[in-house]
C-alpha positions in Angstrom: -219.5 15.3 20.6 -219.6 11.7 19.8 -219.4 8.2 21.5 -217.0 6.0 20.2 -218.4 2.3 21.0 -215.6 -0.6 19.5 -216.0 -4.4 20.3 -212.8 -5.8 20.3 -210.6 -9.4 21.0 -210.5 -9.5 25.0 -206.5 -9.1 24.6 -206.1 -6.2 23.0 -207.9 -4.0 25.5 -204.6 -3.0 27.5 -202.7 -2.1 24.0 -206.1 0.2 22.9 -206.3 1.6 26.1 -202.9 2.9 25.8 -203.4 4.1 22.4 -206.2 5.8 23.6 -204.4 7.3 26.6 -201.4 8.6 24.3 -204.3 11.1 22.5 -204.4 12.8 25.9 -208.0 11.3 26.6 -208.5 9.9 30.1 -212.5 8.0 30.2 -213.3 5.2 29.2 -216.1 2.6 30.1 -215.0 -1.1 29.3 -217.6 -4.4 29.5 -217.1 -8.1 28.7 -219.6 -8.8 25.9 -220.3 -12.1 23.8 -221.1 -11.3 20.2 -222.1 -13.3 17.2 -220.1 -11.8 14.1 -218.3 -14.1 11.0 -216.1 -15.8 12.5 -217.2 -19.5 12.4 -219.1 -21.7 15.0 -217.4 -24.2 16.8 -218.7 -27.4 18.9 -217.7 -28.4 22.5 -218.4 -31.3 23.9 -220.1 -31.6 28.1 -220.9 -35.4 29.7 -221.2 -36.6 25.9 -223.6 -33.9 25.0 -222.4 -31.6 22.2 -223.0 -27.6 22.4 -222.6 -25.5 19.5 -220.5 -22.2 21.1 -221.7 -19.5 18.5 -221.1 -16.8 20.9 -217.7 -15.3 21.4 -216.0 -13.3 24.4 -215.5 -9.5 23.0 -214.5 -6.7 24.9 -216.6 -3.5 24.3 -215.1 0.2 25.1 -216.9 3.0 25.2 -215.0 6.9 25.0 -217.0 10.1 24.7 -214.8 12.3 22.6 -215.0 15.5 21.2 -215.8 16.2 17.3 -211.6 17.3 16.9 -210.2 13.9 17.8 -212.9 11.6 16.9 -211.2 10.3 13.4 -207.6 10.2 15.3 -209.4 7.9 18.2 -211.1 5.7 15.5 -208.1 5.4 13.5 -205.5 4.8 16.6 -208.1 1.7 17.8 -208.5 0.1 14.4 -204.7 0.2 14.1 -204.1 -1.5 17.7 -207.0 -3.9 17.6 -206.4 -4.9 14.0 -204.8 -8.7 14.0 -206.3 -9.1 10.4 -208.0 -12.0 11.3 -211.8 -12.2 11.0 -213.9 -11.2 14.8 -211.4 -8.4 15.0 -214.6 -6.6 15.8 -216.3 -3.3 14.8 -215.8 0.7 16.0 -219.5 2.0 16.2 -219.2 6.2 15.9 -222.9 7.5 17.1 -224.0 11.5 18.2 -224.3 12.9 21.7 -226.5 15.2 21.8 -225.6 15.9 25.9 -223.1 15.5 28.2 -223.4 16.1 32.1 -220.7 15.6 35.0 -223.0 14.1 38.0 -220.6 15.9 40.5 -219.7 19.5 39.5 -223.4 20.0 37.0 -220.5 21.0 34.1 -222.3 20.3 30.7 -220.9 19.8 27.0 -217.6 19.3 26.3 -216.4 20.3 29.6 -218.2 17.1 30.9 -215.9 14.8 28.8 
């Protein structure tokens, strides 16, 4: 099993959520994040003061998946939260070593 952690532009969640949805998977955990990545700072200006914003608004999701879909899930988010523009953001792939449903105690894949 795997979790599948991608940052992603704040308007493309609804389109990767869908995409996700059409592999037949139904969890997901979704946060508003601010990340630092290449794309380049910009100043705004407050009463006269200028502020460097170096921090942008991402979107991170978050689907545990099982070892049989996880390249079609990585490849069905780049493709839907690709613009080719730079902050597209990043899909983070990392192990689970267990999974447990608080309510029925089912462990493993059964869990996701």
């Amino acid at each position: 099993m795997k979790l599948v952690a991608a940052i992603i532009k704040p308007f493309k969640l609804d389109d990767v959520r869908r995409a996700i949805a059409d592999l037949g998977l139904q969890g997901l955990t979704v946060t508003d994040v601010l990340g630092l990545g290449q794309q380049p700072v910009h100043r705004e200006f407050y009463r006269s003061a200028e502020y460097p914003i170096d921090l942008a608004p991402r979107t991170k999701i978050e689907v545990a998946v099982e070892d049989a879909v996880l390249e079609p899930v990585i490849e069905a988010i780049g493709n839907v939260a690709r613009t080719g523009q730079k902050g597209d953001g990043k899909i983070f792939v990392l192990d689970l070593v267990q999974v447990v449903r608080i309510r029925t105690n089912e462990i493993g894949a059964a869990a996701i």
